[in-house]
N, CA, C and O atoms as a Tripos MOL2 file, in Angstrom:
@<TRIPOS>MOLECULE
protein
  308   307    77     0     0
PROTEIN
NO_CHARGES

@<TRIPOS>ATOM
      1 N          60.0150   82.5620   81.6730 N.3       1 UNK1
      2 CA         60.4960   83.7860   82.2790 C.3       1 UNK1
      3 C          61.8780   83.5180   82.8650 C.2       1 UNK1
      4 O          62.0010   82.6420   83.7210 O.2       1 UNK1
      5 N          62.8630   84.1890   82.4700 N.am      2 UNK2
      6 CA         63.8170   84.2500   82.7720 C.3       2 UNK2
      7 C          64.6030   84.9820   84.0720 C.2       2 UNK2
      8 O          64.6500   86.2040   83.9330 O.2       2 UNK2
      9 N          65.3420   84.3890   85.5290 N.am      3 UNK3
     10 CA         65.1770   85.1360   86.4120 C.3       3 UNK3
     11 C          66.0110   86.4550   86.0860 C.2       3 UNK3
     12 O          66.0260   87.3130   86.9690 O.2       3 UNK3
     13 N          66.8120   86.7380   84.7260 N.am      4 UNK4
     14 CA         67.8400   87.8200   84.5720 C.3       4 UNK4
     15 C          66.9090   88.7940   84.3020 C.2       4 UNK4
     16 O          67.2980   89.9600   84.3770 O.2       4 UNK4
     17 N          65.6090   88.5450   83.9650 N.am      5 UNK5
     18 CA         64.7350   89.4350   83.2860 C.3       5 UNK5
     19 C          63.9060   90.1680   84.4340 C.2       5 UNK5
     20 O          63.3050   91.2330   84.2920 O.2       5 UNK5
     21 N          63.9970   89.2720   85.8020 N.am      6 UNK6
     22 CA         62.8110   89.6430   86.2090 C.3       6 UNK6
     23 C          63.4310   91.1440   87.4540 C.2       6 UNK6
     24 O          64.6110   91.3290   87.7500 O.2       6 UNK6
     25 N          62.2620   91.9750   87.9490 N.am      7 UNK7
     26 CA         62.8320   93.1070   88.1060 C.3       7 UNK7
     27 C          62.1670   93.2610   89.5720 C.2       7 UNK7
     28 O          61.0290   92.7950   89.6380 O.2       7 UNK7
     29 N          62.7610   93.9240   90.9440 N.am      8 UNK8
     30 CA         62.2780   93.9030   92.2380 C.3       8 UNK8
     31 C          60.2870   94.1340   92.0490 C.2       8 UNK8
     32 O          59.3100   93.4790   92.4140 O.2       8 UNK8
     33 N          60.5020   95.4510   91.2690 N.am      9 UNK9
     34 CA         59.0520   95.6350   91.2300 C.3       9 UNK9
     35 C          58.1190   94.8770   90.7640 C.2       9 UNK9
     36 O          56.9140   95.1210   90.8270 O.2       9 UNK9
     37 N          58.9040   93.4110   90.0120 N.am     10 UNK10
     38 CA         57.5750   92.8600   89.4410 C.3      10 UNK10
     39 C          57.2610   92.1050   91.2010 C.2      10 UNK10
     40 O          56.2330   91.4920   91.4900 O.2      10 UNK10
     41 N          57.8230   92.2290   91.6630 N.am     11 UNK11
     42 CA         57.6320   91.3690   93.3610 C.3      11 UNK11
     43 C          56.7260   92.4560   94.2390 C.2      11 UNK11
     44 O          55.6140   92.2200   94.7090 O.2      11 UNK11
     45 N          57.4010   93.5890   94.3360 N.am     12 UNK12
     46 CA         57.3470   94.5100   95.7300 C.3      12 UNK12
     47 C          55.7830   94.9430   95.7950 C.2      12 UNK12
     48 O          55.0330   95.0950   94.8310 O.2      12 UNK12
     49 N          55.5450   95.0690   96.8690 N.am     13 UNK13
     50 CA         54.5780   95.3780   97.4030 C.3      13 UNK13
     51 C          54.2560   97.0260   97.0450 C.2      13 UNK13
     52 O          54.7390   97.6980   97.9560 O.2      13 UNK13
     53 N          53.6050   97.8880   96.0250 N.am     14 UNK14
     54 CA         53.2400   99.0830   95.6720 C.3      14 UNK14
     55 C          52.8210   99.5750   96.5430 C.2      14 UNK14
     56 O          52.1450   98.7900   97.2080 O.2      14 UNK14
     57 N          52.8810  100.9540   97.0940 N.am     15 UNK15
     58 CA         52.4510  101.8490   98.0820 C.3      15 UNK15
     59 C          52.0260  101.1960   99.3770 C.2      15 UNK15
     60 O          50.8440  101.1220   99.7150 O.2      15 UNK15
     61 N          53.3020  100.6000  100.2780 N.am     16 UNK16
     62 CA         53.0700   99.8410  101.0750 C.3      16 UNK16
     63 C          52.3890  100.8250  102.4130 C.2      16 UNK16
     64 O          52.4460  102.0430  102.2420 O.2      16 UNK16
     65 N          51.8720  100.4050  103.4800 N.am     17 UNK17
     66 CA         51.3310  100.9500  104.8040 C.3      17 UNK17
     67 C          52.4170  101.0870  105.3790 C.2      17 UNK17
     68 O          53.1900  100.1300  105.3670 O.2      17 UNK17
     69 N          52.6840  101.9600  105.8550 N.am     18 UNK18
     70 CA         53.8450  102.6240  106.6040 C.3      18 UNK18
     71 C          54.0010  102.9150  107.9820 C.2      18 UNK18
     72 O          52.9380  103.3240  108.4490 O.2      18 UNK18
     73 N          54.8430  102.8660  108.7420 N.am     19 UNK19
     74 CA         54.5940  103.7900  110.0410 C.3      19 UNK19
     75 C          55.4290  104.8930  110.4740 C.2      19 UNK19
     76 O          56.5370  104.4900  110.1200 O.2      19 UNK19
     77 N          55.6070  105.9990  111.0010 N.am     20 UNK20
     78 CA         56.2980  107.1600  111.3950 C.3      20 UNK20
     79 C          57.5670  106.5170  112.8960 C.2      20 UNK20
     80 O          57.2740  105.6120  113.6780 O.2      20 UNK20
     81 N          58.3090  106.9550  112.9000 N.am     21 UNK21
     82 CA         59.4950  106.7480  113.7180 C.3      21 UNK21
     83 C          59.1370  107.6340  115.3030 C.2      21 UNK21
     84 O          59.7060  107.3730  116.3640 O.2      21 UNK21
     85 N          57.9100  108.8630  115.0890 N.am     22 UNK22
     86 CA         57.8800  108.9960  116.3050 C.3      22 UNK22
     87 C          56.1410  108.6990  116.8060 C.2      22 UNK22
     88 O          55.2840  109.1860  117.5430 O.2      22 UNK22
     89 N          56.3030  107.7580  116.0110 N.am     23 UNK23
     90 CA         54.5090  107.2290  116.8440 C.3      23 UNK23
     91 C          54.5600  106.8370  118.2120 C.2      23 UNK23
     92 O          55.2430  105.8130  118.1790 O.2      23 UNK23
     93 N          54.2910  107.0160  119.2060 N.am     24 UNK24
     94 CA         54.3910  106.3610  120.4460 C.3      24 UNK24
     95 C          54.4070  104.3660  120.7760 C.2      24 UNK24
     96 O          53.5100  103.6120  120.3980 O.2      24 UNK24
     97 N          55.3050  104.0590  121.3240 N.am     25 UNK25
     98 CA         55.3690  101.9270  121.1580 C.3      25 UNK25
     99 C          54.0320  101.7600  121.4270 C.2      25 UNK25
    100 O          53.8000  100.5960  121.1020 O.2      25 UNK25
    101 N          52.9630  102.2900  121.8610 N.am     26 UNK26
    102 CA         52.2510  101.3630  122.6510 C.3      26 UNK26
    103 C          51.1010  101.4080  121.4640 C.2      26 UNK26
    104 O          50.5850  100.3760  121.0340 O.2      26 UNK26
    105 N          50.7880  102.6330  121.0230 N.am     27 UNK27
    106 CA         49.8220  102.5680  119.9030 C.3      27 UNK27
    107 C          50.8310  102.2140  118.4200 C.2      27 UNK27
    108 O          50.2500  102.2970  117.3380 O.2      27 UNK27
    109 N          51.6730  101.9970  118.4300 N.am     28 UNK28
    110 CA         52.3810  101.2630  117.1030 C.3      28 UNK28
    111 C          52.3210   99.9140  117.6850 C.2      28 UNK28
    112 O          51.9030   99.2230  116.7560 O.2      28 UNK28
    113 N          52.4970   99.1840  118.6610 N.am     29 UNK29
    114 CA         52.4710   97.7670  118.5160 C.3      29 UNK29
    115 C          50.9580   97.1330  118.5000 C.2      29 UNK29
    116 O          50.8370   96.0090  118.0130 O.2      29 UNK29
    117 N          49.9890   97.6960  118.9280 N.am     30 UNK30
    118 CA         48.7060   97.7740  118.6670 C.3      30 UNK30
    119 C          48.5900   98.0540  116.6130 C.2      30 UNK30
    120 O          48.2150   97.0700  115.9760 O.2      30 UNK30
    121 N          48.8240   98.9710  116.0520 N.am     31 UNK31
    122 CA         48.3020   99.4390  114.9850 C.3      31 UNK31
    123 C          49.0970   98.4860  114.3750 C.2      31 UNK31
    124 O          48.4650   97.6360  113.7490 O.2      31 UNK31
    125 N          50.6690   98.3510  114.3760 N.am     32 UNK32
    126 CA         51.1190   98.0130  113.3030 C.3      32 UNK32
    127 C          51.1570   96.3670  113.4850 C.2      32 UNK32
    128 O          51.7430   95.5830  112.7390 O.2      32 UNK32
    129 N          50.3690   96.0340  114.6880 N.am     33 UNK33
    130 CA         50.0940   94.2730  114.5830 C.3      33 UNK33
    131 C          48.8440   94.0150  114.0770 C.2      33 UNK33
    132 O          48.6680   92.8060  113.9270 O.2      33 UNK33
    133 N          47.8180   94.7660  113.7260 N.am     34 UNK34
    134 CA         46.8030   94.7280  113.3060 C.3      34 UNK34
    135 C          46.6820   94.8240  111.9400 C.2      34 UNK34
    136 O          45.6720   94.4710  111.3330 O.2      34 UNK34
    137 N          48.0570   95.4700  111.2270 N.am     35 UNK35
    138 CA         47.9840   96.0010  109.8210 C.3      35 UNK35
    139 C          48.3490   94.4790  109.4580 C.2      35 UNK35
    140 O          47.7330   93.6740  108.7590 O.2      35 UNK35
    141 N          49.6220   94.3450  110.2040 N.am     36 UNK36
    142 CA         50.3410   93.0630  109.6120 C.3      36 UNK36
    143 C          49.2810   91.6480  110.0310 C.2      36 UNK36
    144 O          49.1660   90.7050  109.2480 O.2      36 UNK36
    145 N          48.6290   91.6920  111.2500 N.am     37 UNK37
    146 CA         47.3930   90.7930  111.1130 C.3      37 UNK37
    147 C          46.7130   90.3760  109.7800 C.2      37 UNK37
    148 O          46.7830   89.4050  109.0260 O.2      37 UNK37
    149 N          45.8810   91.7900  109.8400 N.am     38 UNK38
    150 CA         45.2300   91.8290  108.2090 C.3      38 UNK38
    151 C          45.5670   91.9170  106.8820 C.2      38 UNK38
    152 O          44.9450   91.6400  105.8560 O.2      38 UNK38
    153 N          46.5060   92.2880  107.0570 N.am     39 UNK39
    154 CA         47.0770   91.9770  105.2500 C.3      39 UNK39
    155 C          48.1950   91.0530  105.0160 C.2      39 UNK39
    156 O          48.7210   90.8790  103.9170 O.2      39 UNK39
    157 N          48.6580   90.2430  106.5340 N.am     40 UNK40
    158 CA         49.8440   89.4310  106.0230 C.3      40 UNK40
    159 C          51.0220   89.2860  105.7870 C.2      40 UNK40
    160 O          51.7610   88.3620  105.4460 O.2      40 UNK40
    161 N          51.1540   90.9600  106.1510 N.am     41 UNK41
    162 CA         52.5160   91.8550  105.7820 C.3      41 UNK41
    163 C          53.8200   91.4980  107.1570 C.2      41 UNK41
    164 O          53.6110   91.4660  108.3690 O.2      41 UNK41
    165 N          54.7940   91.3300  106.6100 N.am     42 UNK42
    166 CA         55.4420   90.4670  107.8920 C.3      42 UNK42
    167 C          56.6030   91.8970  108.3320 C.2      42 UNK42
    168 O          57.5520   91.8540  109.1140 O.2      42 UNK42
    169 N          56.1660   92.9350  107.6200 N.am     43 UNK43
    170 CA         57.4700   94.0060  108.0000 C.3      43 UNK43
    171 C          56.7490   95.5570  107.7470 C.2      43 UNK43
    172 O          55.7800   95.5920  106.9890 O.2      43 UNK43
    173 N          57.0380   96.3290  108.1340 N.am     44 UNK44
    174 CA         56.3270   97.7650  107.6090 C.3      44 UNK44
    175 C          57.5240   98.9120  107.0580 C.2      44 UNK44
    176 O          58.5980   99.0480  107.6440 O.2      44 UNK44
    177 N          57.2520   99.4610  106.2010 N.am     45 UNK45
    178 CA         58.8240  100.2190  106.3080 C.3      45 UNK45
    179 C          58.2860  101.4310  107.3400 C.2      45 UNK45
    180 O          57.1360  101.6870  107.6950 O.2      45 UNK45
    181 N          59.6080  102.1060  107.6970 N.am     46 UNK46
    182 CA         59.2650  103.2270  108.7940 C.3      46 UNK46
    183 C          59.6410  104.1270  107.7030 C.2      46 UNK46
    184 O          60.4590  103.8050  106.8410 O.2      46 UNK46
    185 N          58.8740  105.5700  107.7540 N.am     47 UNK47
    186 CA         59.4240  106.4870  107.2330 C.3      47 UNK47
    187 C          59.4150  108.2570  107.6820 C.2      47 UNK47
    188 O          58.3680  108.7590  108.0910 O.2      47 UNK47
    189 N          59.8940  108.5670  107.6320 N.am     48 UNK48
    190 CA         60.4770  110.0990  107.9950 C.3      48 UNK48
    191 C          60.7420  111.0820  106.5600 C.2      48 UNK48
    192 O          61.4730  110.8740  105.5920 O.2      48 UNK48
    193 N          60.0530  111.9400  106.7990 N.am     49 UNK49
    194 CA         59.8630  112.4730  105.9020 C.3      49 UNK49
    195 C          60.3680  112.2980  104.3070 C.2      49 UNK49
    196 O          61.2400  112.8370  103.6250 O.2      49 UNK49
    197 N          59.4980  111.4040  104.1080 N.am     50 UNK50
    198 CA         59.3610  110.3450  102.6330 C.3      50 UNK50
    199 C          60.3270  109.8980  102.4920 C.2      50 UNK50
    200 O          60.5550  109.6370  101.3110 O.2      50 UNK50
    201 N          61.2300  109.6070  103.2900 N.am     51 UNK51
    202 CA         62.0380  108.3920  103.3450 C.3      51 UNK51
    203 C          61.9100  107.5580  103.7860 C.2      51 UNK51
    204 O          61.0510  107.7350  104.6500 O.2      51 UNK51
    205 N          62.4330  106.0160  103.7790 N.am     52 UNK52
    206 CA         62.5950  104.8020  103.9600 C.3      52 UNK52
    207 C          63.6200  105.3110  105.3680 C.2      52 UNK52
    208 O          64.5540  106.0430  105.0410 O.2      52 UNK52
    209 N          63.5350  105.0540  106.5400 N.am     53 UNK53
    210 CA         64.3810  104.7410  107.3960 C.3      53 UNK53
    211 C          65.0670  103.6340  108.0670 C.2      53 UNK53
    212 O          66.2250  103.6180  108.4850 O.2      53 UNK53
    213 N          63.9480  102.4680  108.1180 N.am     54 UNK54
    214 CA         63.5590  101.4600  108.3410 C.3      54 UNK54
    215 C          62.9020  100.6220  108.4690 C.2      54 UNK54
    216 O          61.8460  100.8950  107.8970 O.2      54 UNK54
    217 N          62.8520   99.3960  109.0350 N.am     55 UNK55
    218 CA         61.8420   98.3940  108.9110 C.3      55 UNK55
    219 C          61.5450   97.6730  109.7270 C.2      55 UNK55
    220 O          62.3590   96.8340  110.1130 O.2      55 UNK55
    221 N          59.8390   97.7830  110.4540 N.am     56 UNK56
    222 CA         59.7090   97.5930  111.4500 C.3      56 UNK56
    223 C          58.7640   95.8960  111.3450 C.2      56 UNK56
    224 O          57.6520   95.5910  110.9150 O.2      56 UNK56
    225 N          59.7360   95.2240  111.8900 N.am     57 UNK57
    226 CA         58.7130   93.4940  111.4900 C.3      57 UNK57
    227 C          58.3970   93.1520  112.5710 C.2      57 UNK57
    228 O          58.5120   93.7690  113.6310 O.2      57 UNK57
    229 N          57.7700   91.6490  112.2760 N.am     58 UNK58
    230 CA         57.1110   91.2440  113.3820 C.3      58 UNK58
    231 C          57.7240   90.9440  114.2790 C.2      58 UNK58
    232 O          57.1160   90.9800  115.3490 O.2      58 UNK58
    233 N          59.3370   90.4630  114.3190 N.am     59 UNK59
    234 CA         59.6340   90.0950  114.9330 C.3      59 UNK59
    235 C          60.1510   91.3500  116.1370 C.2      59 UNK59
    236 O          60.2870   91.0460  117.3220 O.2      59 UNK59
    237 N          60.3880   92.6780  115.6540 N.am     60 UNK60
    238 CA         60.7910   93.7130  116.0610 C.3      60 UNK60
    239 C          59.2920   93.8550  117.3890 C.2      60 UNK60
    240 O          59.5030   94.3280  118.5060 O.2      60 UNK60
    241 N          58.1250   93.4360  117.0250 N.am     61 UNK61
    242 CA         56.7940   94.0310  117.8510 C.3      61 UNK61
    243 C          56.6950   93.0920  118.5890 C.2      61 UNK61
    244 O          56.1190   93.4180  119.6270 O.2      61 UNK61
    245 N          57.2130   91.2460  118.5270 N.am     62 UNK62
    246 CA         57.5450   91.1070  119.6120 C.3      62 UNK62
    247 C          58.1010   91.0980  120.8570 C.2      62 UNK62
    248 O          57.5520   91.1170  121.9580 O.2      62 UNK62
    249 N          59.5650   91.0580  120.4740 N.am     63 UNK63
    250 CA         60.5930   91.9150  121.2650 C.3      63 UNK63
    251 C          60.0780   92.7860  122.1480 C.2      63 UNK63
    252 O          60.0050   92.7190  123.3750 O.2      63 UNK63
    253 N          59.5980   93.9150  121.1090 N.am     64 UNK64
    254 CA         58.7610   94.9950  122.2930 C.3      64 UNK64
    255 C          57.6010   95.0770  123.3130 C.2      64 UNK64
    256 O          57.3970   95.9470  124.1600 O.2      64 UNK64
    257 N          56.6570   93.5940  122.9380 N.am     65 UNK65
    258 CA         55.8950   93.0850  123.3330 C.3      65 UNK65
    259 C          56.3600   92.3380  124.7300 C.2      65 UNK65
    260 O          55.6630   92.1560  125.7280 O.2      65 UNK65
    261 N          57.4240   92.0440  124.5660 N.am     66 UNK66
    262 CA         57.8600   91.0060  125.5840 C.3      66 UNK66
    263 C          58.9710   92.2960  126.9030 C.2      66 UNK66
    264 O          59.1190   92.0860  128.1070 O.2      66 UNK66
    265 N          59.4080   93.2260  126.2940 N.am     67 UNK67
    266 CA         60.1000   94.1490  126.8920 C.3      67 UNK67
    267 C          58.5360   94.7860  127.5980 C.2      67 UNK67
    268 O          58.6650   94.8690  128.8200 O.2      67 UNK67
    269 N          57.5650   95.1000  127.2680 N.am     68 UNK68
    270 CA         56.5170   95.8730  127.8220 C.3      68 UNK68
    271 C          55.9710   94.7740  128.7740 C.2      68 UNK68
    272 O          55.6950   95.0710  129.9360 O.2      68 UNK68
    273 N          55.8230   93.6200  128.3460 N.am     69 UNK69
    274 CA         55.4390   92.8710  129.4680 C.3      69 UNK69
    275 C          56.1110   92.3120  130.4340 C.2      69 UNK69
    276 O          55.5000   92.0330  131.4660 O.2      69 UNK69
    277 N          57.7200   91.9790  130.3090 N.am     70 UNK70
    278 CA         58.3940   92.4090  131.4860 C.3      70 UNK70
    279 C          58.2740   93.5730  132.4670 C.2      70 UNK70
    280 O          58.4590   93.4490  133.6780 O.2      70 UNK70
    281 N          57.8760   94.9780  131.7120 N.am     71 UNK71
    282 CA         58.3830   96.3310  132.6610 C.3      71 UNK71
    283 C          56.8850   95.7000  133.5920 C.2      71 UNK71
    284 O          56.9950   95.6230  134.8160 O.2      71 UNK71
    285 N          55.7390   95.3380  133.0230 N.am     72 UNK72
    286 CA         54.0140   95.4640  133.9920 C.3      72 UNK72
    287 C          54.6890   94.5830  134.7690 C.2      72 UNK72
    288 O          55.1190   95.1560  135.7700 O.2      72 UNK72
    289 N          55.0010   93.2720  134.7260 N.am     73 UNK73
    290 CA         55.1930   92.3910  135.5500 C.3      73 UNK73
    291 C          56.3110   92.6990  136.6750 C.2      73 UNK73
    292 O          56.0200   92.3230  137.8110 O.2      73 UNK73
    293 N          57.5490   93.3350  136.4910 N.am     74 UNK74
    294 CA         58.0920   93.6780  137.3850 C.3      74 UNK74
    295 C          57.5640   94.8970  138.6710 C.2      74 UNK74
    296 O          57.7640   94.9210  139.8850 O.2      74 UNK74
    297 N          56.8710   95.7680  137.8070 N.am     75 UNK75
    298 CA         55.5360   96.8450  138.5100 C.3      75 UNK75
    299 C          54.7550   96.3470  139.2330 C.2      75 UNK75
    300 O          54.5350   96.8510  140.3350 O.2      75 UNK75
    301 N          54.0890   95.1610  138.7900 N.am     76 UNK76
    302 CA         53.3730   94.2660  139.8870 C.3      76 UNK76
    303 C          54.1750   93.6660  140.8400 C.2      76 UNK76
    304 O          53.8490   93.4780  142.0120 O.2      76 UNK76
    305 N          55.4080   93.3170  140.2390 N.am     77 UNK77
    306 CA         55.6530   92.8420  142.1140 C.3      77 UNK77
    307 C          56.2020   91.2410  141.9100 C.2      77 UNK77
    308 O          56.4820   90.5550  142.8920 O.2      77 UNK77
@<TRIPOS>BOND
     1     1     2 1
     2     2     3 1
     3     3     4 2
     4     3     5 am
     5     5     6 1
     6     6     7 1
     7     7     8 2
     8     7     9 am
     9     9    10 1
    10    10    11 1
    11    11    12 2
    12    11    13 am
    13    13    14 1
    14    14    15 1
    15    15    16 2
    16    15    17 am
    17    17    18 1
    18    18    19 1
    19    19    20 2
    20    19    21 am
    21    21    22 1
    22    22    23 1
    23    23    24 2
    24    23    25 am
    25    25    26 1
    26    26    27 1
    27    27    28 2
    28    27    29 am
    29    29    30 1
    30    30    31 1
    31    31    32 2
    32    31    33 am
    33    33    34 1
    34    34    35 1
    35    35    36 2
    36    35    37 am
    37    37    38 1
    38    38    39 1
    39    39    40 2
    40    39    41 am
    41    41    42 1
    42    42    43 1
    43    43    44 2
    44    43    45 am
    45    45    46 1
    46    46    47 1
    47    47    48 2
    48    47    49 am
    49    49    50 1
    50    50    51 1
    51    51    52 2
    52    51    53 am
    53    53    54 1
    54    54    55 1
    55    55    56 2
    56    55    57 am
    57    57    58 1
    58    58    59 1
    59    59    60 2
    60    59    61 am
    61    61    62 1
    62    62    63 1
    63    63    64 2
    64    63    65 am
    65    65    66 1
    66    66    67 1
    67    67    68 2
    68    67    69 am
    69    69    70 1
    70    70    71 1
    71    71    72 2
    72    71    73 am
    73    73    74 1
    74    74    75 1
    75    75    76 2
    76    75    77 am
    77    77    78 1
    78    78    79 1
    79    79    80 2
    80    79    81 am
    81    81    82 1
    82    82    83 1
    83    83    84 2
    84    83    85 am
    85    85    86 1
    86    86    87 1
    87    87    88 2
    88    87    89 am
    89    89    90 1
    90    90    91 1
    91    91    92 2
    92    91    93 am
    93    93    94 1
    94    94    95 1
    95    95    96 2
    96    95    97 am
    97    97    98 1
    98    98    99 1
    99    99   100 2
   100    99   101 am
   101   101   102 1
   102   102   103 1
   103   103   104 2
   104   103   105 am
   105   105   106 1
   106   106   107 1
   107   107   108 2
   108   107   109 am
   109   109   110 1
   110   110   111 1
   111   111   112 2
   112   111   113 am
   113   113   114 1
   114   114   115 1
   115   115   116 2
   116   115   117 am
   117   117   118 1
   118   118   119 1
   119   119   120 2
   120   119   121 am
   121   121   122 1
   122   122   123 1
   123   123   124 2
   124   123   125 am
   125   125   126 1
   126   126   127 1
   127   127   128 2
   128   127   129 am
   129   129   130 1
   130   130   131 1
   131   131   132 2
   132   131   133 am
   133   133   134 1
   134   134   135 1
   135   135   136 2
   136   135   137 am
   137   137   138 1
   138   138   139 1
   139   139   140 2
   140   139   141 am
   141   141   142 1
   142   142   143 1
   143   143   144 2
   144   143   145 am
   145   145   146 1
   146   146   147 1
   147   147   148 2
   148   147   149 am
   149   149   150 1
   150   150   151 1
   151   151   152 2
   152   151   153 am
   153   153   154 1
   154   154   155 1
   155   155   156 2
   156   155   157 am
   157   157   158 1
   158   158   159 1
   159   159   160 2
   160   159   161 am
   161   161   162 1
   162   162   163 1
   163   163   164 2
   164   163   165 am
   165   165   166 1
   166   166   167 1
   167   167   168 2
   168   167   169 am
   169   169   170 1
   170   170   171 1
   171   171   172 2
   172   171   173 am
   173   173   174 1
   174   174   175 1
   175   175   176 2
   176   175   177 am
   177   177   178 1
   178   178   179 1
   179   179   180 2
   180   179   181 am
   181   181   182 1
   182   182   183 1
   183   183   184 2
   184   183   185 am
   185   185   186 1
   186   186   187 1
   187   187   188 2
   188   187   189 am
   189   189   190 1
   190   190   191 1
   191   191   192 2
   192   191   193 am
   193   193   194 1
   194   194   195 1
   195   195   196 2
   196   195   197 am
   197   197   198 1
   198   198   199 1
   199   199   200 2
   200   199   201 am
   201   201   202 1
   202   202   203 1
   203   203   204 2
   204   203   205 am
   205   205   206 1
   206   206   207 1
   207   207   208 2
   208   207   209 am
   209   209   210 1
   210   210   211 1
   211   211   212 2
   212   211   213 am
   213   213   214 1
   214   214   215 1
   215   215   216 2
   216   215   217 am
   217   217   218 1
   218   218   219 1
   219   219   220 2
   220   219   221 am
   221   221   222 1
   222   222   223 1
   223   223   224 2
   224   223   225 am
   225   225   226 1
   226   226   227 1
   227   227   228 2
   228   227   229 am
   229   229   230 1
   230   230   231 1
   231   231   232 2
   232   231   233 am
   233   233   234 1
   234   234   235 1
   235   235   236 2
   236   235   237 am
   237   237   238 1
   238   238   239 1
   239   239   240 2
   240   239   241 am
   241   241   242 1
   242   242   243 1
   243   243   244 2
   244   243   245 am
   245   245   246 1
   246   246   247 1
   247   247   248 2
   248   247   249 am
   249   249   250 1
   250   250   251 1
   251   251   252 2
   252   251   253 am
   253   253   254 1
   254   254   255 1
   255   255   256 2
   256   255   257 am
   257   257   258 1
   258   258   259 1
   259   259   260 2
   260   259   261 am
   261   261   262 1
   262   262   263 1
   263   263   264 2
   264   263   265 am
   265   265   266 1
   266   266   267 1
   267   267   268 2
   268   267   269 am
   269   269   270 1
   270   270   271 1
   271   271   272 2
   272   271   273 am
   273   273   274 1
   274   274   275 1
   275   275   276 2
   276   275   277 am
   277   277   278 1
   278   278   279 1
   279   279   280 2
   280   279   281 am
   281   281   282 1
   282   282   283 1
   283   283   284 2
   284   283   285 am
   285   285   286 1
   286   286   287 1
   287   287   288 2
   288   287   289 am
   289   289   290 1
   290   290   291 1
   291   291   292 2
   292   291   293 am
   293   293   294 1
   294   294   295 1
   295   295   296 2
   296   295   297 am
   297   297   298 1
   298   298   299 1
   299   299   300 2
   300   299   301 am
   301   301   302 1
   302   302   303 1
   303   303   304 2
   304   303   305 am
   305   305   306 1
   306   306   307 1
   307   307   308 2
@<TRIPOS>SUBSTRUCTURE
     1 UNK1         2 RESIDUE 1 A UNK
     2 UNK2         6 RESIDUE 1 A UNK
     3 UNK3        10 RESIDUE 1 A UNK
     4 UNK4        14 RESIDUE 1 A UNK
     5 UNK5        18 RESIDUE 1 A UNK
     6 UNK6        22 RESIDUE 1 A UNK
     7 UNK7        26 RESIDUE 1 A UNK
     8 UNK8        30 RESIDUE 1 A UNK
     9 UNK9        34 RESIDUE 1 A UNK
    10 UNK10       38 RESIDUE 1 A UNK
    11 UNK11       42 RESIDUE 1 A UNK
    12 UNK12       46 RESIDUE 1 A UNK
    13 UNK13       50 RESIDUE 1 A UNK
    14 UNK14       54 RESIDUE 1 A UNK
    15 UNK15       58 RESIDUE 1 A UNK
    16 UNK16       62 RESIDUE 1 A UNK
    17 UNK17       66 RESIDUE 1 A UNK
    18 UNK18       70 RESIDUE 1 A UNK
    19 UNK19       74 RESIDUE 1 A UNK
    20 UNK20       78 RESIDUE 1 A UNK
    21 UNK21       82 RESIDUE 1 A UNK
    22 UNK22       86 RESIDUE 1 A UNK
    23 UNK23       90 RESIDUE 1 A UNK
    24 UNK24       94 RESIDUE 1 A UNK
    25 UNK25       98 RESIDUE 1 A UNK
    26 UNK26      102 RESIDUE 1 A UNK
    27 UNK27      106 RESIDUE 1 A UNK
    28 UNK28      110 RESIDUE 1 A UNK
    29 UNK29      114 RESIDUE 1 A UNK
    30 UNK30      118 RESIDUE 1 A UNK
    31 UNK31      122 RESIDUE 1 A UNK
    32 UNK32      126 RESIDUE 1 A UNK
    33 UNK33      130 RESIDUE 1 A UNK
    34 UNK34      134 RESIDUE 1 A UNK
    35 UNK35      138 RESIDUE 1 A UNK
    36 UNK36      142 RESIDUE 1 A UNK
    37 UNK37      146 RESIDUE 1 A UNK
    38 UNK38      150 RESIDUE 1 A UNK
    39 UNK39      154 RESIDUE 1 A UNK
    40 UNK40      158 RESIDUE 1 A UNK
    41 UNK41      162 RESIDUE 1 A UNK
    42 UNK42      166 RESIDUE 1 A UNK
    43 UNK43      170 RESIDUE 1 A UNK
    44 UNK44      174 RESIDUE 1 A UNK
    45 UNK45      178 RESIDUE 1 A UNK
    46 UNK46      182 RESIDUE 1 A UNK
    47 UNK47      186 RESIDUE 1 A UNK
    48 UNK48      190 RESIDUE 1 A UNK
    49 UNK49      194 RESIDUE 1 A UNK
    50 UNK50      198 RESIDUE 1 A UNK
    51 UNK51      202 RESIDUE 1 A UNK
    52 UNK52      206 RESIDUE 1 A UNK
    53 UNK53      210 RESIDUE 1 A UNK
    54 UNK54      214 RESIDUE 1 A UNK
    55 UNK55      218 RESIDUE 1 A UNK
    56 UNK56      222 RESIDUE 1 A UNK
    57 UNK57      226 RESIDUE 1 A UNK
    58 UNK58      230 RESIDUE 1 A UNK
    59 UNK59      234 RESIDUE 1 A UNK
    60 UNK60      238 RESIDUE 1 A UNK
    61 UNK61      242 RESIDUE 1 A UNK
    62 UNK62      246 RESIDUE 1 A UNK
    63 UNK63      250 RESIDUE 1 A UNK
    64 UNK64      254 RESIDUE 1 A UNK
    65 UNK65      258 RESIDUE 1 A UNK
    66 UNK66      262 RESIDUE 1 A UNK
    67 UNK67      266 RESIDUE 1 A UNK
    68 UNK68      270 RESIDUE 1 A UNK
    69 UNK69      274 RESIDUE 1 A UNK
    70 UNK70      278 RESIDUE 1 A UNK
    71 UNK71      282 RESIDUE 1 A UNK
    72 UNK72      286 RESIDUE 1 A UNK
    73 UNK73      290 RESIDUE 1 A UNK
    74 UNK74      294 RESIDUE 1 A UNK
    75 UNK75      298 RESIDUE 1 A UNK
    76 UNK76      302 RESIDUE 1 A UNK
    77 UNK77      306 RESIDUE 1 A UNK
């Protein structure tokens, strides 16, 4: 197999799990760490009305993970 031959789709992931741009953070970092838990998936695309907007990875749900657990901890005191 030749790599000139070979084509994104023989790679890409078909009808990937998705998430919406206005899901609320707290139930998207819950859902979409659980998707990527279970299937392995290290990125989700975001989409808006059947578009691709972006791409939400793991590293993006930590970040937010670590921003949410700063705001409790400063709340506590």
């Amino acid at each position: 197999m030749k790599l000139a031959s070979l084509m994104v789709s023989d790679y890409m992931t078909p009808n990937p799990i998705t998430v919406e741009p206005e899901e609320p953070l707290m139930r998207a970092l819950l859902d979409a760490a659980e998707i990527m838990l279970n299937t392995k998936y290290g990125a989700l695309p975001v989409v808006a009305d059947g578009r691709v907007i972006g791409i939400l990875t793991d590293n993006d749900l930590t970040r937010a993970l670590v921003d949410v657990m700063r705001e409790a901890k400063a709340a506590a005191g």
